[in-house]
VMD Tcl script that builds the backbone (N, CA, C; Angstrom):
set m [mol new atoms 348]
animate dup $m
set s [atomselect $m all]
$s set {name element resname resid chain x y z} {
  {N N UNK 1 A 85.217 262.692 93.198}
  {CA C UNK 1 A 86.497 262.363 93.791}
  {C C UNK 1 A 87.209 263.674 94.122}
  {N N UNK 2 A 87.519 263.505 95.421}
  {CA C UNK 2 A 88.050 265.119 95.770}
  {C C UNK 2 A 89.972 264.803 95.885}
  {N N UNK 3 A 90.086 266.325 95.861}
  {CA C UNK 3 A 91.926 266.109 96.081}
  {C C UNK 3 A 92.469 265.293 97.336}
  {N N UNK 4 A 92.143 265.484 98.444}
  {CA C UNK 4 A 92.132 264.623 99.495}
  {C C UNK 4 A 91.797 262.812 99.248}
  {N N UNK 5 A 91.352 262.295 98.188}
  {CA C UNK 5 A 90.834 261.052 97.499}
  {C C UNK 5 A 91.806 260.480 96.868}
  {N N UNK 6 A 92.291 261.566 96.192}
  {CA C UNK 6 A 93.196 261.542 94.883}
  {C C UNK 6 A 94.901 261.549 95.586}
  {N N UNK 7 A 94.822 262.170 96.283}
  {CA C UNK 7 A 96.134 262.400 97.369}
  {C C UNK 7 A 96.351 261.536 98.057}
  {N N UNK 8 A 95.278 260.818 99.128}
  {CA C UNK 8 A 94.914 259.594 99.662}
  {C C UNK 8 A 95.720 258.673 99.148}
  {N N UNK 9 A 95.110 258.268 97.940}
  {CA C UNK 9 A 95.411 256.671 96.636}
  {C C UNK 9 A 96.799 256.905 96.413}
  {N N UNK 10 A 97.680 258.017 96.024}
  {CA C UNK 10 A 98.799 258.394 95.459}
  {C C UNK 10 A 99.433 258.017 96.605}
  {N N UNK 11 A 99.426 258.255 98.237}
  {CA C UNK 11 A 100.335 257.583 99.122}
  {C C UNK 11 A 100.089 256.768 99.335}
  {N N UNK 12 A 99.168 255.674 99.381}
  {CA C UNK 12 A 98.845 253.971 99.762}
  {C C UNK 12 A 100.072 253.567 98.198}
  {N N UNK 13 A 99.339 253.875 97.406}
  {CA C UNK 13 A 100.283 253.322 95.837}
  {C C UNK 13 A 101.747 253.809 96.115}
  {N N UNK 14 A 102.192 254.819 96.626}
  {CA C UNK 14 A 103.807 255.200 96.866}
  {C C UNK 14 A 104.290 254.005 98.124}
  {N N UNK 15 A 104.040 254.099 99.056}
  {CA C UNK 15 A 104.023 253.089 99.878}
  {C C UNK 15 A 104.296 251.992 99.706}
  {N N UNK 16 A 102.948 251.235 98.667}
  {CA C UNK 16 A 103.084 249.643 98.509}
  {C C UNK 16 A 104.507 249.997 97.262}
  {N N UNK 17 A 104.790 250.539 96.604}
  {CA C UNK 17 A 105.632 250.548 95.621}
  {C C UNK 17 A 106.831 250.545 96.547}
  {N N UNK 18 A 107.384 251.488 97.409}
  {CA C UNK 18 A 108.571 251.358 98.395}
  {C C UNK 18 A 108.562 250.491 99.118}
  {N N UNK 19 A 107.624 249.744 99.558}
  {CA C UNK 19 A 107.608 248.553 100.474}
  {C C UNK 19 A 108.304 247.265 99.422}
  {N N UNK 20 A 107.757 247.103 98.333}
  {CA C UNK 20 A 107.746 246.028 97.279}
  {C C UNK 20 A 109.026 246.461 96.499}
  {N N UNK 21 A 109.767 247.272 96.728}
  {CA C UNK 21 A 110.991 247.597 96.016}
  {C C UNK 21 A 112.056 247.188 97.079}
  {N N UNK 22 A 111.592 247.528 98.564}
  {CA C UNK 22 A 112.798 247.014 100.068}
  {C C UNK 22 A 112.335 245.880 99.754}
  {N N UNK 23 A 111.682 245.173 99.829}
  {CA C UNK 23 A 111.318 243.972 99.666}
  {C C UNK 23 A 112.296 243.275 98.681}
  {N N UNK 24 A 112.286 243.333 97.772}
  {CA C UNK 24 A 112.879 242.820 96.409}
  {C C UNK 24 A 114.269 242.905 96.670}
  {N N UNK 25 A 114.616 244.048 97.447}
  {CA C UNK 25 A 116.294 244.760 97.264}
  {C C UNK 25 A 116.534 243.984 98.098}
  {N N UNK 26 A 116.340 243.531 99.425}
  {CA C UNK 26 A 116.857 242.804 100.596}
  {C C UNK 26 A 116.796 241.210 99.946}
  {N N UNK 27 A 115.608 240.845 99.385}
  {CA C UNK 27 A 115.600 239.496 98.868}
  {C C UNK 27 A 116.940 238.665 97.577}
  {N N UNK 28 A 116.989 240.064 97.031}
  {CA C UNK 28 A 118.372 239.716 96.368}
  {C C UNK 28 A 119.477 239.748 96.477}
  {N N UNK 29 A 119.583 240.832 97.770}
  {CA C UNK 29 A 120.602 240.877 98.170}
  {C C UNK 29 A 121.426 239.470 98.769}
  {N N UNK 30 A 119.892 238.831 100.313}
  {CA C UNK 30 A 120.373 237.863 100.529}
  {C C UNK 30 A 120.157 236.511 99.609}
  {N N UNK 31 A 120.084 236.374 98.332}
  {CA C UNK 31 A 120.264 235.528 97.613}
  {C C UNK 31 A 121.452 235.483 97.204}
  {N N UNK 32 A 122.154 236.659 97.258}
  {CA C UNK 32 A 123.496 236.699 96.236}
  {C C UNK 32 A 124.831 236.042 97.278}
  {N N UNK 33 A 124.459 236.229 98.982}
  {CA C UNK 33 A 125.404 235.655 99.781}
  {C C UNK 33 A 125.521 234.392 99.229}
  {N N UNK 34 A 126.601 233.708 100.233}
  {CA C UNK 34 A 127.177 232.306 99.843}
  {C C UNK 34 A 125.990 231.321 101.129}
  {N N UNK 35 A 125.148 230.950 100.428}
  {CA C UNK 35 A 124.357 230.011 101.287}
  {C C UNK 35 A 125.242 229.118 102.282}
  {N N UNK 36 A 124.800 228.684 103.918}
  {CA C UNK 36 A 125.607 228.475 104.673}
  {C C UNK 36 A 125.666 226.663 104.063}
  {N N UNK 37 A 126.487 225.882 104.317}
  {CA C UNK 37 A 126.710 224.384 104.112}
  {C C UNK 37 A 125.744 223.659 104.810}
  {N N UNK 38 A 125.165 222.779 104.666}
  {CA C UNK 38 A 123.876 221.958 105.367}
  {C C UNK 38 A 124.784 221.093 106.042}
  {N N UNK 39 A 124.105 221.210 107.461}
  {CA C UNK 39 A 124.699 220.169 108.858}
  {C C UNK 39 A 125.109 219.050 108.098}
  {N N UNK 40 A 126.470 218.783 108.524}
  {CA C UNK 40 A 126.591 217.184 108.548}
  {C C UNK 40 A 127.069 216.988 106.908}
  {N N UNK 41 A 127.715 218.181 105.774}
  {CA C UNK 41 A 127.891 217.852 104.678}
  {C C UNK 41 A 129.545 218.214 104.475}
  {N N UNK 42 A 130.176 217.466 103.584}
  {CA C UNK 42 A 131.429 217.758 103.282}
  {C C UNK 42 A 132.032 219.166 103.132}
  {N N UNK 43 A 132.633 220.044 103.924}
  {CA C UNK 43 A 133.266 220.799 103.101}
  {C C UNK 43 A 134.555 221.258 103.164}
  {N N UNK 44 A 134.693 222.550 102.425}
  {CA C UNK 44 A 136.856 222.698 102.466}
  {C C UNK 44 A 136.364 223.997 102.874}
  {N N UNK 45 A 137.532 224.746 103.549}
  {CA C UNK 45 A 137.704 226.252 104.061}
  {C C UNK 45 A 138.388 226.798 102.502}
  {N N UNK 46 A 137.655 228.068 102.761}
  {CA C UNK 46 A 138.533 228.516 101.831}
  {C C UNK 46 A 139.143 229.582 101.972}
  {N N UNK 47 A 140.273 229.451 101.623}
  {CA C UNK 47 A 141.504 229.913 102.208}
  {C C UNK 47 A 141.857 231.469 100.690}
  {N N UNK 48 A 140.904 231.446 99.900}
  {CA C UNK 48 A 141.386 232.073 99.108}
  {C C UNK 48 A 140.212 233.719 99.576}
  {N N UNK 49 A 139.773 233.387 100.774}
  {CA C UNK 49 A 139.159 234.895 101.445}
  {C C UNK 49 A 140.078 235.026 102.439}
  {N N UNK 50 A 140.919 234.409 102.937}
  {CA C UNK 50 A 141.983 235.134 103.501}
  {C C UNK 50 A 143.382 235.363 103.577}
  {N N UNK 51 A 143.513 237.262 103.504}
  {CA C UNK 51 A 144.521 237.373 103.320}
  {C C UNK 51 A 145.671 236.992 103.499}
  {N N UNK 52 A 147.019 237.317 102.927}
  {CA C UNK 52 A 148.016 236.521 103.086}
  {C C UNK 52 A 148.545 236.480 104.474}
  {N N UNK 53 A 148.800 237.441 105.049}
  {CA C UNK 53 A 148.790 237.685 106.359}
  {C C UNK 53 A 148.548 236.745 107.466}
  {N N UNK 54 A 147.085 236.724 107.335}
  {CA C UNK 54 A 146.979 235.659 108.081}
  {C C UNK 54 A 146.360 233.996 107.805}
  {N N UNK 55 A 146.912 233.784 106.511}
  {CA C UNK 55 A 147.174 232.097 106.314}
  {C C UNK 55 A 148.277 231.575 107.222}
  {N N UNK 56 A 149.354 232.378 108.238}
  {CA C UNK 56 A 149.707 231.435 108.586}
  {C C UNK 56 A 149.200 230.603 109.930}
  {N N UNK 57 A 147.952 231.549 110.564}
  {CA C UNK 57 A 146.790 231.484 111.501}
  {C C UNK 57 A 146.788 230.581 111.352}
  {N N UNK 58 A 145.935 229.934 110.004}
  {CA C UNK 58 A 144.801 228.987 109.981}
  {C C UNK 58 A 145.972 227.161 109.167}
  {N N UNK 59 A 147.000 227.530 109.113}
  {CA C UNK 59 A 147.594 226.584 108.897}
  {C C UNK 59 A 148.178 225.982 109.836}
  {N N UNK 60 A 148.592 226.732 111.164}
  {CA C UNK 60 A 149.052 226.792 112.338}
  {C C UNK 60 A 148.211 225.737 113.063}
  {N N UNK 61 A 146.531 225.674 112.621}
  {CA C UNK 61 A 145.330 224.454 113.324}
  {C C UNK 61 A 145.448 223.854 112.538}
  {N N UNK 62 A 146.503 223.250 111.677}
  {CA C UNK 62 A 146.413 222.272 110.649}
  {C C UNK 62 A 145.283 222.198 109.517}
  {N N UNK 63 A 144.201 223.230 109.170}
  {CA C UNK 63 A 143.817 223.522 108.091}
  {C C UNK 63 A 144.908 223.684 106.905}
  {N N UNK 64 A 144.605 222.534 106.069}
  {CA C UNK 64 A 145.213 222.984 104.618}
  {C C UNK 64 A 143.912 223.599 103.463}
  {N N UNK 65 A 144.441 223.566 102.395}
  {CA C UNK 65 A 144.206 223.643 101.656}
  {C C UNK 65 A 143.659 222.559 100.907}
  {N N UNK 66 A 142.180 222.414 99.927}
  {CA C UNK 66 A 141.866 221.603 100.054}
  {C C UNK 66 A 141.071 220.659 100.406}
  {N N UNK 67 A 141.460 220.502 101.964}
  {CA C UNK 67 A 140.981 219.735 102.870}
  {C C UNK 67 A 139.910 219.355 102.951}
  {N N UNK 68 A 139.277 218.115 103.171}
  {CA C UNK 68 A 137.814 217.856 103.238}
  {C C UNK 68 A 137.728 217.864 104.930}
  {N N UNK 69 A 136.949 218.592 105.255}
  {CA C UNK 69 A 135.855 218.643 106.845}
  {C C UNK 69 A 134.586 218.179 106.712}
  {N N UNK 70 A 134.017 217.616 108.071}
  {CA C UNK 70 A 132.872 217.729 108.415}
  {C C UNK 70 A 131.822 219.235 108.595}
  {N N UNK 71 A 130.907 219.343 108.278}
  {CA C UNK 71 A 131.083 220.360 108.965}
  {C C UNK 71 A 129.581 220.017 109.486}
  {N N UNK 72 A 129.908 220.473 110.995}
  {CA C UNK 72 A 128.549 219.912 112.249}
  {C C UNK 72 A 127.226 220.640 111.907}
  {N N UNK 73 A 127.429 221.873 112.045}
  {CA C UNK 73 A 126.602 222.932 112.481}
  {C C UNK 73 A 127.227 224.253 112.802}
  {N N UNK 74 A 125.980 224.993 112.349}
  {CA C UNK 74 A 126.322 226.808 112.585}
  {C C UNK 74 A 125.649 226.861 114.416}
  {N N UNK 75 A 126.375 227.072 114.817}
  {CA C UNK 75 A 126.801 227.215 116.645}
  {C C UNK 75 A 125.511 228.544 116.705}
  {N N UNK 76 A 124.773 227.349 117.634}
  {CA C UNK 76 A 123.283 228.331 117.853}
  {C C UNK 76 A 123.185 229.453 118.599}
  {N N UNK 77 A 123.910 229.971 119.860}
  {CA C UNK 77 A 124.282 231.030 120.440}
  {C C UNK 77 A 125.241 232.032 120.055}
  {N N UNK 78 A 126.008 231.669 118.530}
  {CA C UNK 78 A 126.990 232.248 117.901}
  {C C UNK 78 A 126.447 232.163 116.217}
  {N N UNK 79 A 125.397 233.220 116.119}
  {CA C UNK 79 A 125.076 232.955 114.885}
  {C C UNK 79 A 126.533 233.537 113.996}
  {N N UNK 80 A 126.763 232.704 112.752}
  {CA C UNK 80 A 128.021 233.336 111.675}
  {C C UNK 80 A 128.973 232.310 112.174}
  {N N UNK 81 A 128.944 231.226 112.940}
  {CA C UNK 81 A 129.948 230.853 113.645}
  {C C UNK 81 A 129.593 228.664 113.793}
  {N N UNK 82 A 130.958 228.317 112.956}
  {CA C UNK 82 A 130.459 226.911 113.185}
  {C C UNK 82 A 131.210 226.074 113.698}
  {N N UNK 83 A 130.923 224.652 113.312}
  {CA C UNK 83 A 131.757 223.622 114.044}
  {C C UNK 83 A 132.355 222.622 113.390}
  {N N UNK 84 A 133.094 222.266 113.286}
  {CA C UNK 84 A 133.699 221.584 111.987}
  {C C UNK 84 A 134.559 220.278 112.394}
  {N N UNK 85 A 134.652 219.293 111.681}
  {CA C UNK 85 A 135.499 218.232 111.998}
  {C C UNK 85 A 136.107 217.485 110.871}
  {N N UNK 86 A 137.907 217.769 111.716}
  {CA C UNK 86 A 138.438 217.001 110.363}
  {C C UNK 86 A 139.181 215.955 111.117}
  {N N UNK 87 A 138.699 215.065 109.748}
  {CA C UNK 87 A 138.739 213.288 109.752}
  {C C UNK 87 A 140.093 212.889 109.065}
  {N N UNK 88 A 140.997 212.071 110.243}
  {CA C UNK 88 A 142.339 212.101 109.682}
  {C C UNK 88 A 142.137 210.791 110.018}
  {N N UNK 89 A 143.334 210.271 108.418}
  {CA C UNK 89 A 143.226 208.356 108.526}
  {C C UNK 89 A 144.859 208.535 109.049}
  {N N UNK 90 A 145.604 209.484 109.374}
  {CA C UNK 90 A 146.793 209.215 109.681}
  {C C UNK 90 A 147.373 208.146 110.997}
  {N N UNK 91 A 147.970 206.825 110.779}
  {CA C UNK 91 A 147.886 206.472 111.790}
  {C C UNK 91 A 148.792 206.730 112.899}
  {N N UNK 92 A 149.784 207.595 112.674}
  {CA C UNK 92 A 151.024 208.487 113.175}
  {C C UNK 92 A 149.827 209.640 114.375}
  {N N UNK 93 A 148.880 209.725 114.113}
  {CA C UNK 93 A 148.603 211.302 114.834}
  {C C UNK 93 A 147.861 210.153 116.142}
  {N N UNK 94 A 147.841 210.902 117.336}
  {CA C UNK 94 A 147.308 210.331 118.422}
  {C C UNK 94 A 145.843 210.234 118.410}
  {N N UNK 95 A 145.386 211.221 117.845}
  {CA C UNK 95 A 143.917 211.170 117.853}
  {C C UNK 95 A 143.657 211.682 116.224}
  {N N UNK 96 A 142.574 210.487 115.689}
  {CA C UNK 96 A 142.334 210.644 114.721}
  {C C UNK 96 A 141.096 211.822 114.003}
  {N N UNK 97 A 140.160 212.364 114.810}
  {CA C UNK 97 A 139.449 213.546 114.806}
  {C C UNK 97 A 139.878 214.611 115.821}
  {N N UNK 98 A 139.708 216.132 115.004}
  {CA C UNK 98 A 139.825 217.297 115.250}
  {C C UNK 98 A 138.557 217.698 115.385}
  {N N UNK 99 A 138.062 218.694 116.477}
  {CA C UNK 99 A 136.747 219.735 116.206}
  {C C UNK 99 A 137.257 220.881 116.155}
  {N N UNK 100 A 137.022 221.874 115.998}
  {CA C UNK 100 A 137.012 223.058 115.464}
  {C C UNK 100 A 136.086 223.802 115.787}
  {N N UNK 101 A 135.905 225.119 116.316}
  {CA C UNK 101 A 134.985 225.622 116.764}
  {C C UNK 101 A 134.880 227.269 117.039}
  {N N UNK 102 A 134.296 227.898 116.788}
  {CA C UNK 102 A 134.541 229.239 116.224}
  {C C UNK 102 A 134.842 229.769 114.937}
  {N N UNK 103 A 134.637 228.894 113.796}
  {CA C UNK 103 A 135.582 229.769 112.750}
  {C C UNK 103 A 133.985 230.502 112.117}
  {N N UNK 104 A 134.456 230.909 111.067}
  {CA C UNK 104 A 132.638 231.800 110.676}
  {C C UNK 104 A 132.457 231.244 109.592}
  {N N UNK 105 A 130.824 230.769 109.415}
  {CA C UNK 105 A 130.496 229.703 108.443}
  {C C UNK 105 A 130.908 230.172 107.037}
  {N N UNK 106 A 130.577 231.411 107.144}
  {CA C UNK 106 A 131.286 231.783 105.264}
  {C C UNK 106 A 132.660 231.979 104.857}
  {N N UNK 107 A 133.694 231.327 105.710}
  {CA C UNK 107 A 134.756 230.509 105.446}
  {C C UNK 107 A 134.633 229.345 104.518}
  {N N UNK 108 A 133.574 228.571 104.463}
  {CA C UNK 108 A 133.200 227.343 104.380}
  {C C UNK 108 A 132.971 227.242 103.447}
  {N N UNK 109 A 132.519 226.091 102.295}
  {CA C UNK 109 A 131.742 225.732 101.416}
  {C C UNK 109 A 131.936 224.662 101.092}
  {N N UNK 110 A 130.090 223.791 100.953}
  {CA C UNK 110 A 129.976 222.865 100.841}
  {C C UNK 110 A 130.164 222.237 99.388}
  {N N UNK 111 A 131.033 221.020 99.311}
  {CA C UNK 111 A 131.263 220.485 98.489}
  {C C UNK 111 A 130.220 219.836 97.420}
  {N N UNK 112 A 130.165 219.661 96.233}
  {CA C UNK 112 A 129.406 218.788 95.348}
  {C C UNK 112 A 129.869 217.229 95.838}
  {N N UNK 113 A 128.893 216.555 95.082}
  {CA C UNK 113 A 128.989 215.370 95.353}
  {C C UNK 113 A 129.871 214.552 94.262}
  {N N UNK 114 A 130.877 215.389 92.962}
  {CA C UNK 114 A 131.998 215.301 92.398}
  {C C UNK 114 A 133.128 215.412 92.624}
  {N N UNK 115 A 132.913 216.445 93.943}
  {CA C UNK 115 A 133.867 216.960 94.939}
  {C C UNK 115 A 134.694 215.641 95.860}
  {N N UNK 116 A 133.664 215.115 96.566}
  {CA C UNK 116 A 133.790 214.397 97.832}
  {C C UNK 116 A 134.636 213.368 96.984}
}
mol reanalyze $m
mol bondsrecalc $m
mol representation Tube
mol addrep $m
């Protein structure tokens, strides 16, 4: 076995070790995000990622606090970006569904089924 052999093995083994360490680091990383809400499941905005500033934005579209939405889908030409619908029994409002469209899915989170 010559130094060139021995030198060889030492960068294939450095390699697979840095490959299998990005590997691992990116995999946990995106585990630790907030998984997006599955089409078509209950959820509430949450209002406690945005600053005070601008809560009065998102209260202004009649988002409360709270609130139960639909939420459609993450908007396929706008990845980060979904569609949401809130279901009002009010019989005072002219139209009883809202869509919503643009807000960014990790606003969101989907409710338990203790929740709903």
């Amino acid at each position: 076995m010559t130094f060139s052999d021995i030198f060889c093995d030492a960068l294939i083994l450095s390699l697979i070790v840095i490959a299998l360490y990005t590997t691992m680091t990116c995999f946990t990383k995106r585990e630790m995000k907030t998984p997006n809400p599955r089409p078509y499941s209950f959820v509430r905005f949450k209002f406690e990622n945005v600053a005070e500033e601008d809560k009065s934005y998102y209260t202004h579209f009649q988002l409360e606090k709270n609130q139960i939405l639909l939420f459609i889908s993450e908007i396929a030409n706008m990845p980060g970006h979904c569609i949401v619908t809130k279901l009002t029994s009010n019989k005072d409002e002219s139209d009883s569904v809202r869509t919503y469209t643009g807000y960014h899915t990790s606003d969101f989170v989907e409710l338990t089924d203790e929740e709903v």
